[in-house]
ROKOLDO-600484 format. One line per 3 residues: their letters; for each residue x, y, z of N, C-alpha, C. Coordinates in Angstrom, 3 decimals. Last residue first. Layout:
BEGIN
a	X,Y,Z,X,Y,Z,X,Y,Z; ...
// end
This chain:
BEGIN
xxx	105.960,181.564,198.695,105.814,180.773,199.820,105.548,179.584,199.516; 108.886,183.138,197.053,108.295,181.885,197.037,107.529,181.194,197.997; 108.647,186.108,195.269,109.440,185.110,196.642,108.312,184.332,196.718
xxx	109.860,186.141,191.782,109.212,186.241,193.055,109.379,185.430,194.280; 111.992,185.657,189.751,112.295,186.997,190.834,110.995,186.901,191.827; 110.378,183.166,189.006,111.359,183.786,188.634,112.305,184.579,189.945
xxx	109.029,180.882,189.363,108.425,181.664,189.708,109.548,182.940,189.761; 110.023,178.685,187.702,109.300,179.539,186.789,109.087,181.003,187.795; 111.950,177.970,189.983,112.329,178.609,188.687,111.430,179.519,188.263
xxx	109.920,176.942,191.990,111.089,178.040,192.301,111.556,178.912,191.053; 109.051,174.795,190.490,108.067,175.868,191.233,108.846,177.084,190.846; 110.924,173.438,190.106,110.326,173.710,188.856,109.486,175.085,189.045
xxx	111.801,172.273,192.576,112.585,173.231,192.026,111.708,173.576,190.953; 109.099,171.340,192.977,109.342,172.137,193.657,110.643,173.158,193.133; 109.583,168.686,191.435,108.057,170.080,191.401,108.781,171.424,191.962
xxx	111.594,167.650,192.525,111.955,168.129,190.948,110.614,169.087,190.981; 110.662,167.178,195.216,112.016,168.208,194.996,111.946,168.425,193.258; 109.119,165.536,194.561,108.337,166.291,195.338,109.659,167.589,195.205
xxx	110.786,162.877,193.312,109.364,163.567,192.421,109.017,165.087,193.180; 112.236,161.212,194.662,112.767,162.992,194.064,111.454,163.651,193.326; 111.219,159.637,195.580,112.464,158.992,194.207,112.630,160.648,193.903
xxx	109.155,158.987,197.811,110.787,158.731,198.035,111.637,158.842,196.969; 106.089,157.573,195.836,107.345,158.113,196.767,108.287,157.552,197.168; 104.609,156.495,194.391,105.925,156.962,193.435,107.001,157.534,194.516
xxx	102.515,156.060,195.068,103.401,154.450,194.323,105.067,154.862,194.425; 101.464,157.711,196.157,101.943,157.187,197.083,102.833,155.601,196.245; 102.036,160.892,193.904,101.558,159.784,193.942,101.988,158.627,194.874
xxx	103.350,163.658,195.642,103.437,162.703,194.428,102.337,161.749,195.246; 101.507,166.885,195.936,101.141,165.805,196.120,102.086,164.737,195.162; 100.690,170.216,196.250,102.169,169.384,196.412,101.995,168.037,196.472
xxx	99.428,172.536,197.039,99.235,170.923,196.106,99.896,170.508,195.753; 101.479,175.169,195.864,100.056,174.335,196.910,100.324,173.474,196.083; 103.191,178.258,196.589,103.037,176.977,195.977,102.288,176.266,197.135
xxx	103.120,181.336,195.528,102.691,180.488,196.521,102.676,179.027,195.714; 104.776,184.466,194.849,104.229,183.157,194.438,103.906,182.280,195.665; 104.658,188.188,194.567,104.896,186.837,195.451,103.908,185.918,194.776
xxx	105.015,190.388,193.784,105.825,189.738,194.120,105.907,188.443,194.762; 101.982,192.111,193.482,103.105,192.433,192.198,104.456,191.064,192.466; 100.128,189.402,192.711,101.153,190.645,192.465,101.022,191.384,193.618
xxx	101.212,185.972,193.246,100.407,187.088,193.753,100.951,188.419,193.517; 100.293,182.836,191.769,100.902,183.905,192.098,99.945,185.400,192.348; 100.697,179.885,192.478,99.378,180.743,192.208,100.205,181.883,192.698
xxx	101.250,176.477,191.441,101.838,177.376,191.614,101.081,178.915,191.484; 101.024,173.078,191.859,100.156,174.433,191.700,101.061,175.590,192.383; 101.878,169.689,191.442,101.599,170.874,191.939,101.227,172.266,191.859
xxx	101.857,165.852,191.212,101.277,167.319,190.931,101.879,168.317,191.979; 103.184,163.393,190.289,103.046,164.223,190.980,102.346,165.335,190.385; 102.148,161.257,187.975,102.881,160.562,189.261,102.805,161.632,189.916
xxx	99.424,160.647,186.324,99.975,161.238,186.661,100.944,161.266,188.070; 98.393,158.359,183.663,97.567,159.580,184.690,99.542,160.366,185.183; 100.319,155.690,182.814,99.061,156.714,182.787,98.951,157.257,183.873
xxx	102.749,154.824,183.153,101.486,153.917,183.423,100.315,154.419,183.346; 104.728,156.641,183.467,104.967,156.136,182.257,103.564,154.983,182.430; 103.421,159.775,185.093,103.270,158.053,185.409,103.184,157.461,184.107
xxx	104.331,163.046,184.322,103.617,162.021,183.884,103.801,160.722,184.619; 104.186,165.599,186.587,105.084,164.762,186.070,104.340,163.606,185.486; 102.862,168.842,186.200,103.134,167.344,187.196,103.960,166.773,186.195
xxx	101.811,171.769,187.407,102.639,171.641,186.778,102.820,169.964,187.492; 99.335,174.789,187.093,99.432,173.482,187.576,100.930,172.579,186.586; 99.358,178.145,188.100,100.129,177.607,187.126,100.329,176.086,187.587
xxx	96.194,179.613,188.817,97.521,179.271,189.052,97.908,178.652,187.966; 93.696,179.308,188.020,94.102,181.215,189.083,95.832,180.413,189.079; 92.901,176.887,187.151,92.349,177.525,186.236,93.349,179.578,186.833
xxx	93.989,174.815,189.270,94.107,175.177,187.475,93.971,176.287,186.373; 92.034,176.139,191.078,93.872,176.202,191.023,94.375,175.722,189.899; 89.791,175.357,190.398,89.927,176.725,190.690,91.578,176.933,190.617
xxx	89.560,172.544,189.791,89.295,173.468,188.826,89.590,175.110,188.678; 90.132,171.701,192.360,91.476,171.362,191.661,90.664,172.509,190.347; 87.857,172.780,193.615,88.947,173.061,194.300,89.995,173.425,192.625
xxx	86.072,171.235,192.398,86.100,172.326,191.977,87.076,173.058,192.530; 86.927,168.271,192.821,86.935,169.007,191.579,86.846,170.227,191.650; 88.049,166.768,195.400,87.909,168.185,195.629,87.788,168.600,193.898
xxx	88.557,164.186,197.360,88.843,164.585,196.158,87.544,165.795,195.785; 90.947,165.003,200.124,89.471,164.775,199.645,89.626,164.831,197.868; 93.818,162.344,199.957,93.100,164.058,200.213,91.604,164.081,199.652
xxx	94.739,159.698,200.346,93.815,160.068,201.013,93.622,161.683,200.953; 96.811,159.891,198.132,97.528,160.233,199.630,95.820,160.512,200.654; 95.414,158.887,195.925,96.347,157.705,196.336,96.858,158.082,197.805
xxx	94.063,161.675,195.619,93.330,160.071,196.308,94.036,158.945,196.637; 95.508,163.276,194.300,95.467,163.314,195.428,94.719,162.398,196.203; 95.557,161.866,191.349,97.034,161.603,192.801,96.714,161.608,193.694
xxx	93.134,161.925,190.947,93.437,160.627,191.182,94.822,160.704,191.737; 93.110,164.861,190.295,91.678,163.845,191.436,92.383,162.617,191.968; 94.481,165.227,188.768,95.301,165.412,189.658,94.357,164.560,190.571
xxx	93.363,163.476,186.264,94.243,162.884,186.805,94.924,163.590,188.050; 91.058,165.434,185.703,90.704,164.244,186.256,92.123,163.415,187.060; 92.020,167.624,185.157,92.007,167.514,186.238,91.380,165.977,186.948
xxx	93.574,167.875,182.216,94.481,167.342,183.533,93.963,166.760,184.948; 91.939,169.789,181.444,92.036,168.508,180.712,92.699,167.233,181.563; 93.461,171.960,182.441,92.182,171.761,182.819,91.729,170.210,182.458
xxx	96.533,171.426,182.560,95.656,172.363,182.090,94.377,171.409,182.455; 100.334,171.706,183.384,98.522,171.191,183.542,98.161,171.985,183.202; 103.478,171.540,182.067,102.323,172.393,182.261,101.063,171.485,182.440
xxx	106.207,169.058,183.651,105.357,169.603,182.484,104.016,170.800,183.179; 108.912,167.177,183.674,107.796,168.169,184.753,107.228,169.151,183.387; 109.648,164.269,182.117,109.966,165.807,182.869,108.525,166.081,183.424
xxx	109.022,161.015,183.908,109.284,161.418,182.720,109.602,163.246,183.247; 110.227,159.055,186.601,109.094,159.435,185.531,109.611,160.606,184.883; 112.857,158.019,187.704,111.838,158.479,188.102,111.010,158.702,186.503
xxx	114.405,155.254,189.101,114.221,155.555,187.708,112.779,156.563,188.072; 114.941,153.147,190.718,115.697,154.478,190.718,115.366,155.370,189.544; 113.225,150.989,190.339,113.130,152.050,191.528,114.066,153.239,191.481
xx	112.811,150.786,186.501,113.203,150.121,188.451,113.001,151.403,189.258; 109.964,150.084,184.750,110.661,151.164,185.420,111.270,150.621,186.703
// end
């Protein structure tokens, strides 16, 4: 993969996932937090981008609140992978799914 070349689409997490968000958020020093990442998997919508090298180049979590509002957390790419758009492709992905709701 050269440097302009980002990783694969932005996809759904699921629980099966959480070993690999453990391991993004450890490349940016965040605690590594299982039951955290189990609780925002499990009350939100987790969404990352694959690392054509295994596990996972970004994560993020999208947890919505009725009747109108979404929140986005856990915003983390992988520290191999920064600077290539990984943190803007989550984020528009956020924005979309979260349709007509407003977006914190």
């Amino acid at each position: 993969m050269t440097g302009d070349q980002l990783p694969g689409r932005v996809r759904a997490l699921g629980l099966s996932d959480l070993p690999a968000c453990q391991a993004v958020a450890l490349t940016r020093d965040w605690t590594d937090s299982e039951p955290k990442w189990r609780l925002l998997l499990t009350a939100g919508d987790g969404f990352g981008i694959d690392d054509p090298d295994g596990g996972l180049a970004g994560v993020v979590v999208l947890t919505r609140y009725p009747p109108d509002v979404a929140v986005v957390g856990m915003l983390i790419v992988a520290a191999r992978h920064a600077r290539r758009g990984l943190g803007r492709a989550l984020m528009q992905h956020c924005v979309t799914h979260a349709a007509d709701d407003v977006v914190y």
